[in-house]
C-alpha positions in Angstrom: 102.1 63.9 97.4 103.1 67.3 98.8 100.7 68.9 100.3 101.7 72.9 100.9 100.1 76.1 102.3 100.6 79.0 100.3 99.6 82.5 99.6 101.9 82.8 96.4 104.6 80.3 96.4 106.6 79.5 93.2 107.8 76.2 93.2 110.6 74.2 90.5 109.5 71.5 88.8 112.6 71.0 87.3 113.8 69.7 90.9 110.9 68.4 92.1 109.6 66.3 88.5 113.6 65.3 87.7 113.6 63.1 90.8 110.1 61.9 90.9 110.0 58.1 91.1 107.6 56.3 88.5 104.3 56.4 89.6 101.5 54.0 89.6 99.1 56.7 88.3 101.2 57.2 85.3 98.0 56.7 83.0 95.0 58.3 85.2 96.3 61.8 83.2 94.3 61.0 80.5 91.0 63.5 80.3 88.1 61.7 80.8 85.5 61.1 77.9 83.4 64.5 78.3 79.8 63.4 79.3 78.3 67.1 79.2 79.1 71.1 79.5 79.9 74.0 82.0 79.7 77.6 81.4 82.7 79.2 82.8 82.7 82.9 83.9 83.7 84.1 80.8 80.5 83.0 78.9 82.8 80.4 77.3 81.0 76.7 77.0 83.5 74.1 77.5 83.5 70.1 78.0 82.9 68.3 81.7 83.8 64.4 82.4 81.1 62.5 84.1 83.2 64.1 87.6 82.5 67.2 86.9 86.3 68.3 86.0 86.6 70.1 82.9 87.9 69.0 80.0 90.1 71.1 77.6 91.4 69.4 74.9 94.2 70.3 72.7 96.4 68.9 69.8 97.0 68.6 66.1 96.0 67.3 63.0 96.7 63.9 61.5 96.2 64.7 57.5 97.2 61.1 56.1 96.2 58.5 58.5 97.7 56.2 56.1 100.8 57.5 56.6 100.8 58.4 60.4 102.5 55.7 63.0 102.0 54.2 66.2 105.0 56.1 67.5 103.4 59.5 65.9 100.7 59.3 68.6 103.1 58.0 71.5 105.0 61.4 70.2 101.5 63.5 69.7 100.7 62.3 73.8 104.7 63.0 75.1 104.6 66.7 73.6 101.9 66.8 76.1 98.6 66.9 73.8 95.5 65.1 74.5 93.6 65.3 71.2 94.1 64.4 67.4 91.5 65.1 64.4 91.8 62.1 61.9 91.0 63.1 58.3 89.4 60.9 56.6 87.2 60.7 53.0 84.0 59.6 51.9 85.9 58.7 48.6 88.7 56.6 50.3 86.1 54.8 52.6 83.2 54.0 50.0 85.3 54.1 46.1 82.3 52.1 44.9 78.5 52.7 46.0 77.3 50.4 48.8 81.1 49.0 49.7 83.4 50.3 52.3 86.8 49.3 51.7 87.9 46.8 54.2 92.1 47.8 53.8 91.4 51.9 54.4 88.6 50.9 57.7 91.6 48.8 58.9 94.0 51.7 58.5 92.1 53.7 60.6 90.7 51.9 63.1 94.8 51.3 63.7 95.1 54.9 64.7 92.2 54.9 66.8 93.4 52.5 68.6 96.8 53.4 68.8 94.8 56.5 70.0 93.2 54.4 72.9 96.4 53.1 73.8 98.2 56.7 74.3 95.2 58.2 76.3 94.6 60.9 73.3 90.7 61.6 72.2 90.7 62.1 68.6 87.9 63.4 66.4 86.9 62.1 63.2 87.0 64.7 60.4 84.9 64.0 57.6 87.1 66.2 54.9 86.7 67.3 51.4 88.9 70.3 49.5 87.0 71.1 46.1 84.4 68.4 46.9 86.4 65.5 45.5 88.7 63.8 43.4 86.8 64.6 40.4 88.5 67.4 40.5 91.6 66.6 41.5 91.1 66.4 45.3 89.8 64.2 47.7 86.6 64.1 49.5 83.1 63.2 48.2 83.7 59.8 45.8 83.3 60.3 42.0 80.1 58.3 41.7 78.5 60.6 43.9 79.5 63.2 41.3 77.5 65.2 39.4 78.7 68.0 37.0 75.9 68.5 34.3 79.1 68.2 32.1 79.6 71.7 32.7 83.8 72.9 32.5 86.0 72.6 35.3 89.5 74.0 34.6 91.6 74.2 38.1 94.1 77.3 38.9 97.4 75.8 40.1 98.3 78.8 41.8 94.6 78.9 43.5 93.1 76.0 44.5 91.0 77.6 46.4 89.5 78.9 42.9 88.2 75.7 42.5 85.3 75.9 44.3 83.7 78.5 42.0 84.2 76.3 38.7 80.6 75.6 37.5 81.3 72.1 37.5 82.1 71.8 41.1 78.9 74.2 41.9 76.8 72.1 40.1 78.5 69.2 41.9 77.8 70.6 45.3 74.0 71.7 44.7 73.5 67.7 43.2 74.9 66.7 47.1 72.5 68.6 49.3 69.4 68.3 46.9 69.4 65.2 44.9 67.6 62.3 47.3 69.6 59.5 46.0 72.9 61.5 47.5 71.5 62.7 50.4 70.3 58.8 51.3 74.2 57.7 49.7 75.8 60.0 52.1 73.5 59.4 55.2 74.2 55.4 54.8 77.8 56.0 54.8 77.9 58.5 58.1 75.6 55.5 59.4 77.7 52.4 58.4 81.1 54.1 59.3 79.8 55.4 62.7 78.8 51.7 63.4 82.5 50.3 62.6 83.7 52.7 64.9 81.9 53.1 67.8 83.7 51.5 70.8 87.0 53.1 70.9 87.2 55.2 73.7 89.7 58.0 72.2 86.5 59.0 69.6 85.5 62.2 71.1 83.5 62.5 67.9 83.0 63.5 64.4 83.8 66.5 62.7 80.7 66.5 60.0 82.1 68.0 56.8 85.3 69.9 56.4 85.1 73.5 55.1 81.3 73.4 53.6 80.8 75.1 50.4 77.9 75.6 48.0 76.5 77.5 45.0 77.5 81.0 44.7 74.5 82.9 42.7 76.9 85.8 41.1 80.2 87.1 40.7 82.3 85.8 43.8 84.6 88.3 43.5 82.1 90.1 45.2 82.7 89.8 49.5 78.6 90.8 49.7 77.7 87.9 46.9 80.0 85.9 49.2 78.0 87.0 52.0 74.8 86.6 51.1 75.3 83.3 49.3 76.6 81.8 52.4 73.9 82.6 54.7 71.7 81.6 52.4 73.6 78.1 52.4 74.3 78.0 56.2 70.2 78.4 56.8 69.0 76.2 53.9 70.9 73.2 51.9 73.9 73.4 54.5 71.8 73.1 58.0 69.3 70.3 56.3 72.5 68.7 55.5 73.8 68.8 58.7 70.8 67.6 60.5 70.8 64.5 58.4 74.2 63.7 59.2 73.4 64.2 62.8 70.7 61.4 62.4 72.7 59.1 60.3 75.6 59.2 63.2 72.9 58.9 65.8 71.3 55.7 64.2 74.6 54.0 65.0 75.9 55.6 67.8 74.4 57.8 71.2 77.8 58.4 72.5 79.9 60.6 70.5 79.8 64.2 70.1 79.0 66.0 66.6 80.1 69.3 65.5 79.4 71.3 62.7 81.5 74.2 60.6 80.5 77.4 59.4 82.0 78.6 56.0 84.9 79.3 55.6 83.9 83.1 55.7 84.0 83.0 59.2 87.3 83.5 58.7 87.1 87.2 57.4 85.2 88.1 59.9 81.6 87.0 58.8 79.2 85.5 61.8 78.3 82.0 60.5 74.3 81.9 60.0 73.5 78.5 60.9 70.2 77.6 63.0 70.6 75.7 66.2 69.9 71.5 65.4 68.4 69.1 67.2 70.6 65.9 68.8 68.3 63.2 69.0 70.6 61.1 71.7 68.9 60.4 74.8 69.2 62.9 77.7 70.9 66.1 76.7 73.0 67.0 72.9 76.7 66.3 72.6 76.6 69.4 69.4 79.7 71.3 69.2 80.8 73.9 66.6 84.1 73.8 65.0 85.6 76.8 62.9 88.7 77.1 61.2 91.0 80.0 62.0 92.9 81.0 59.2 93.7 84.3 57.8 93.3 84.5 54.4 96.5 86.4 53.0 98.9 84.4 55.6 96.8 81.0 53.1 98.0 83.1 50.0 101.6 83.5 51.6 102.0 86.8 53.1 103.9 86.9 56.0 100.9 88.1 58.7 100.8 92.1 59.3 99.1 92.2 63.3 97.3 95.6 61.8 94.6 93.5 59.8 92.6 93.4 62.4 92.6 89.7 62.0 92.3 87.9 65.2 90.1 90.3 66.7 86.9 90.5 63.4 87.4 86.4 64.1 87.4 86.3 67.5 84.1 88.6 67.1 82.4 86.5 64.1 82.2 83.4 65.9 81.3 84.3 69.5 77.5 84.6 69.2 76.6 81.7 67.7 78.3 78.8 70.5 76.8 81.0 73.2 73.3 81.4 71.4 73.3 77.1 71.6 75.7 76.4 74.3 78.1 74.9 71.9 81.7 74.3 72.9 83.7 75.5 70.2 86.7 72.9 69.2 88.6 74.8 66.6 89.6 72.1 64.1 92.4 74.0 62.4 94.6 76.8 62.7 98.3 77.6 62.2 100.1 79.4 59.4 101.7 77.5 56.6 105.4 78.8 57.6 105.9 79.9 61.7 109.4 80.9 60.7 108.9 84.6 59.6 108.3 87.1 62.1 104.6 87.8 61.2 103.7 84.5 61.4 105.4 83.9 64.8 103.5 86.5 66.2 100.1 85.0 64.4 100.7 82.1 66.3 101.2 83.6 69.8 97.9 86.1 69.2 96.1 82.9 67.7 97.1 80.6 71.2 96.0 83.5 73.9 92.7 84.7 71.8 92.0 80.7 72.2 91.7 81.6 75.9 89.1 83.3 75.3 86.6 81.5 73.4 87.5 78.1 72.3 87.3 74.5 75.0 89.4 73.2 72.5 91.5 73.1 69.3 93.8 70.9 67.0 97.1 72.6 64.8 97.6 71.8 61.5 99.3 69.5 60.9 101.4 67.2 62.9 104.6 66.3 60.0 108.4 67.1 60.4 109.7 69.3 58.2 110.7 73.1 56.8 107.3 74.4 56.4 103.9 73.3 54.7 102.6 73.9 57.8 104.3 71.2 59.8 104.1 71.6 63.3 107.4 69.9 64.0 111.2 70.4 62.7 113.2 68.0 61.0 114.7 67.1 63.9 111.2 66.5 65.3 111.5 69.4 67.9 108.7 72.1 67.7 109.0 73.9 64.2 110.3 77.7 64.8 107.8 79.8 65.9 105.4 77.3 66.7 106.3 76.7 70.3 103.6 78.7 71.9 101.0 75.8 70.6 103.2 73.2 72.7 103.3 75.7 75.6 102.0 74.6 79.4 98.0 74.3 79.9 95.6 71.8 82.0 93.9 68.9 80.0 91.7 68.9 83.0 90.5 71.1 85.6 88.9 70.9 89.1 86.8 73.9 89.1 85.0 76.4 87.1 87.7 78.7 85.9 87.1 82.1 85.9 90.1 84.1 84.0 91.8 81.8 82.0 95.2 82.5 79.6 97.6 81.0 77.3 101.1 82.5 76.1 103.8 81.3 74.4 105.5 79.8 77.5 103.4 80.9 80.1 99.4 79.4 81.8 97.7 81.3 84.1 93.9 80.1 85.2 91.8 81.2 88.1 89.5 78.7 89.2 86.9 78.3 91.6 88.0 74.8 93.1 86.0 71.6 93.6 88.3 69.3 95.6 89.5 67.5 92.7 92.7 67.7 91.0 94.0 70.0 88.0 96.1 67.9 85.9 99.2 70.1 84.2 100.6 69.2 80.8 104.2 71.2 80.7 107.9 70.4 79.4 110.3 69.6 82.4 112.0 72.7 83.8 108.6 74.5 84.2 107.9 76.4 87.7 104.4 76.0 89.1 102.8 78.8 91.5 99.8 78.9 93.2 98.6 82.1 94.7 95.5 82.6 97.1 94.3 79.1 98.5 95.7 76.4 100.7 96.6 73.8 97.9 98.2 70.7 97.5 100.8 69.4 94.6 101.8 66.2 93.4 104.6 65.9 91.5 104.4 61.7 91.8 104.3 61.5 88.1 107.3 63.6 86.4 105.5 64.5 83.5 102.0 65.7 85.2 102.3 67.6 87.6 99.0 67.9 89.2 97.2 70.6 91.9 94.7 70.5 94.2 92.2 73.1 95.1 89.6 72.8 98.0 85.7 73.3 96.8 84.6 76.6 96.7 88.4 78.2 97.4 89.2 80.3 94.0 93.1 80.3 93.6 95.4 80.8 90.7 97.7 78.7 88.8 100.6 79.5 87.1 103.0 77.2 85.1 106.1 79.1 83.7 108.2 77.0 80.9 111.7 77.9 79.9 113.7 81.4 81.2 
């Protein structure tokens, strides 16, 4: 431990962290289970451990948790992240009514523990694209299905078209209103929270993937759009969500729950759902979770910064989180190539308006290869144009921040200290400067580099990577 007085002092961690010994605390890094919420300066709501630190996760995607390895999540914790989202199905978990499938349980609980073992908090992500494999997808399980034989004929060059086959719609309104359903898919939430509840990496569960429901008119139409999304967000899609939010809660107090708007959200349409209840003991573990996709960058257009993009989202989903004290954990984000210019740049806008109004998020998706949104190269390096999301940040800080930024290669935070320490998460070679309080550092374990700020003193951090 080093402690140091200094006004603005810029220190290399590239010398200090390239001869630190190994250190005893080598696993205390891990964030701590967030047992509540602060409200930074900013209006931002954002996660606190039971010490009062807060908690910021960040990290990617695991799509096939069939597929993913132990030595995915020691790479996932390395690169410096602290959180995965695990997407599971309904249909994988339950393929007959009443019976969960002991081999894809196992499967799972295997990540989460390999989760546990790695210090990562991961997030359960109850997915569906198109509702289900009915129609070619996965999600909610075919006996849960219900088309009223009406035609289904999928676009392979839109699959997002999908969702407006009359089949599918009639398949979605049969989920929130039939009461045999809605007690099917309550008992699942109920039985699958009970086989996981224990793990300490599972921050939670992310309720249902990209909601979607009956369209009443042409949805070619952005007002029909609109208006039929409200309408779901305040009716069938928030009585959904308060069911699932019981179901979890009859097997488990712990966790935390969050819920997604539409996917409108992501042209710039304010989600309309109502605040819920959590009935937990003592106060809610809620958290909202939007995706942050553009859609033309979806329909592969390289992204033109002129669309106004990041700013109509970054002012759709403000309101609601602050209305409820919500912390936002975006779920996904990323383009599906970082390669071309436009999409580099989407990236670095997408990481610094994060600053701004998210306590977390998780990239999609962690994969090696040459695009289809992988985060990672062949090689397993960061893919092109995708390094700001592996840039420098704190998992955890000791104090309320008050201005808080993230850039490709470059983490700035003002904070109002509490005596505790700010655990770093940056690449080796990084230079660390604090300006404007007597501080301490501690570079004891090489790959987080930790600072001290006494309570109530408001300094600034800085961690530079690379040139």
């Amino acid at each position: 431990m080093l402690p140091v007085r200094f006004a603005t002092l810029l220190l290399t961690a590239a010398v200090l962290l390239g001869t630190a010994a190994p250190s005893a605390r080598a696993a205390d890094h891990r964030p701590a289970f967030p047992t509540g919420t602060v409200t930074a300066a900013d209006g931002r709501t954002l996660f606190a451990g039971p010490d009062g630190r807060v908690v910021e996760p960040r990290g990617v995607n695991l799509d096939k948790y069939d597929e993913t390895t132990e030595a995915d999540l020691r790479a996932v914790a390395a690169h410096g992240f602290t959180l995965v989202r695990v997407a599971v199905t309904w249909a994988r978990l339950e393929p007959a009514r009443g019976r969960l499938d002991r081999a894809e349980l196992a499967k799972l609980q295997q990540v989460l523990g390999w989760a546990d073992r790695y210090g990562l908090l991961a997030v359960v992500d109850l997915h569906q694209d198109v509702y289900g494999p009915a129609f070619g997808s996965d999600g909610i399980p075919a006996w849960a299905t219900r088309d009223d034989g009406l035609p289904f004929v999928p676009d392979p060059a839109d699959w997002f078209a999908g969702y407006f086959q009359p089949a599918v719609q009639a398949a979605f309104r049969h989920l929130y209103d039939d009461p045999d359903l809605r007690r099917d898919q309550a008992d699942f939430y109920t039985r699958l929270a009970r086989e996981l509840h224990g793990h300490r990496s599972l921050l939670g569960y992310d309720l249902f993937n990209e909601p979607f429901g009956p369209v009443d008119g042409d949805p070619s139409d952005p007002a029909v759009l609109a208006a039929s999304s409200a309408r779901l967000e305040q009716g069938r899609l928030a009585a959904m969500y308060q069911r699932l939010i019981a179901a979890v809660r009859r097997a488990d107090q712990h966790s935390w729950l969050f819920v997604e708007p539409t996917v409108l959200v992501g042209q710039g349409v304010p989600t309309r759902l109502p605040g819920f209840t959590d009935p937990r003991p003592g106060t809610a573990r809620l958290g909202y979770a939007p995706h942050f996709y553009d859609t033309a960058v979806e329909n592969g257009a390289d992204w033109d910064p002129a669309d106004g993009f990041v700013a109509a989202y970054t002012a759709a989903i403000t309101a609601y989180p602050a209305a409820h004290r919500m912390p936002v954990l975006v779920g996904e984000w990323g383009p599906p190539n970082a390669r071309t210019p436009g999409n580099a740049e989407l990236v670095r806008r997408q990481v610094a308006a994060m600053a701004g109004f998210a306590a977390g998020w998780t990239m999609w998706y962690w994969c090696r290869g040459t695009g289809g949104y992988c985060t990672l190269d062949p090689a397993g390096a960061p893919a092109p144009g995708d390094g700001p999301a592996f840039g420098p940040y704190a998992p955890v800080l000791a104090g309320r921040p008050v201005r808080e930024s993230w850039a490709a290669d470059r983490y700035t935070v003002t904070l109002v200290g509490t005596g505790g320490w700010t655990e770093l998460a940056t690449a080796p070679g990084a230079r660390i400067g604090v300006g404007g309080a007597t501080a301490e550092l501690d570079t004891s374990d090489a790959g987080h580099p930790r600072v001290r700020v006494p309570r109530g003193a408001e300094a600034t951090i800085t961690v530079q990577q690379g040139s």
